[in-house]
N, C-alpha and C positions, 0 to 999 in steps of 0.2 A: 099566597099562603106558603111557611115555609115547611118544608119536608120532613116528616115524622124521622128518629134515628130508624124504625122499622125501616123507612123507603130508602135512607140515604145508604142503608147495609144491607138491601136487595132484597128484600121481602121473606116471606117464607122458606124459599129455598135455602138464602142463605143463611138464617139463624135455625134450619135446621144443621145448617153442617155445624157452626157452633155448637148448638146443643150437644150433639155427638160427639165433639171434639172433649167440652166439659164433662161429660161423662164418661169419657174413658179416661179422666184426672180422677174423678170419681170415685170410680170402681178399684184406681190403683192407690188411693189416700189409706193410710192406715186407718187415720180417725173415723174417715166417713163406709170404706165397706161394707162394712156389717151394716148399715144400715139395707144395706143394697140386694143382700142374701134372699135367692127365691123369688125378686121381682123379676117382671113381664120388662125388662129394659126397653122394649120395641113402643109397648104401651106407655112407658113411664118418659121416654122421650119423644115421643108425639104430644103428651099433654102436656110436656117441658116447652115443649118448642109452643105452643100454643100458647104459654104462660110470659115466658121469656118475650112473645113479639108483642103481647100487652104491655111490657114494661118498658117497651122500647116504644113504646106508640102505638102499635100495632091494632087488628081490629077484636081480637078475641077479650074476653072479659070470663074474669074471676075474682070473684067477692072476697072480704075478708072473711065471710063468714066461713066460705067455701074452702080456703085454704086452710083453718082452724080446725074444719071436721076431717081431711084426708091427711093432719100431721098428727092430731091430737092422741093416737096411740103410741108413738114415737118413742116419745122419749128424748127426741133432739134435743139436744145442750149448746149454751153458749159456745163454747168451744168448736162445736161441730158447728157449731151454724158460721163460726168467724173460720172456718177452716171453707167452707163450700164456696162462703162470696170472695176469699183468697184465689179460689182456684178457676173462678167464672171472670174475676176483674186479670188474671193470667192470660185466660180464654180469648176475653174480647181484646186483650192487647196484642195476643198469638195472629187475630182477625184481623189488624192495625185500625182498631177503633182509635179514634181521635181523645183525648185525655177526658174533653170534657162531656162527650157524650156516655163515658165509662162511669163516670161519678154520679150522671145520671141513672144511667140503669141501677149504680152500687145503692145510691141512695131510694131509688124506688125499691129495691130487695131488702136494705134494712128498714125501711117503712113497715113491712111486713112480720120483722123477727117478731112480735109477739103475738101471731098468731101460729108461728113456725116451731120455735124454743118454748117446750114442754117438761124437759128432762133437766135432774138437777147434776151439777158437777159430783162427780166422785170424791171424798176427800181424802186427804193423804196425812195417816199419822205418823210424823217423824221423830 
């Protein structure tokens, strides 16, 4: 049977160092800080990392539904959402993920955008 990207990129350990890594891209994004403000980061990348080793294979599980009830106050927008998988598909390439295992994870996290992307763009009248 062949090796989940979870096991080929070291399990837990190592997509926690990712996670940490993607969130200190994060917290320095203009677009995405303010989301960031007053969160528990210790708490918010333990259940990243948790989230993250589901999408690589891993054994943890979180529903669509579940992701939909802990973003849906948000307000996230398209923009912030194509800004965060900008700075994770960085991440796993900083990690020397292989091309194709990163399209993988990219496209299991835009699977997700519509239960993530709540928030409408700002418009700008010129």
């Amino acid at each position: 049977m062949a090796q989940s990207i979870f096991e080929r990129y070291g399990g837990f350990a190592s997509v926690s160092r990712i996670v940490s890594e993607f969130y200190r891209k994060v917290v320095d994004s203009d677009v995405l800080a303010d989301y960031f403000d007053g969160i528990d980061m210790r708490t918010l990348i333990d259940h990243q990392t948790k989230f993250i080793a589901q999408l690589m294979g891993g054994p943890a599980s979180f529903t669509d539904e579940h992701i939909a009830r802990v973003h849906s106050h948000l307000g996230i927008t398209d923009h912030a959402f194509t800004e965060m998988t900008t700075l994770l598909r960085e991440t796993l390439e900083d990690f020397d993920f292989d091309e194709t295992d990163i399209s993988v994870v990219h496209g299991e996290v835009l699977a997700r955008k519509p239960y993530v992307v709540t928030g409408r763009e700002e418009s700008w009248a010129g």
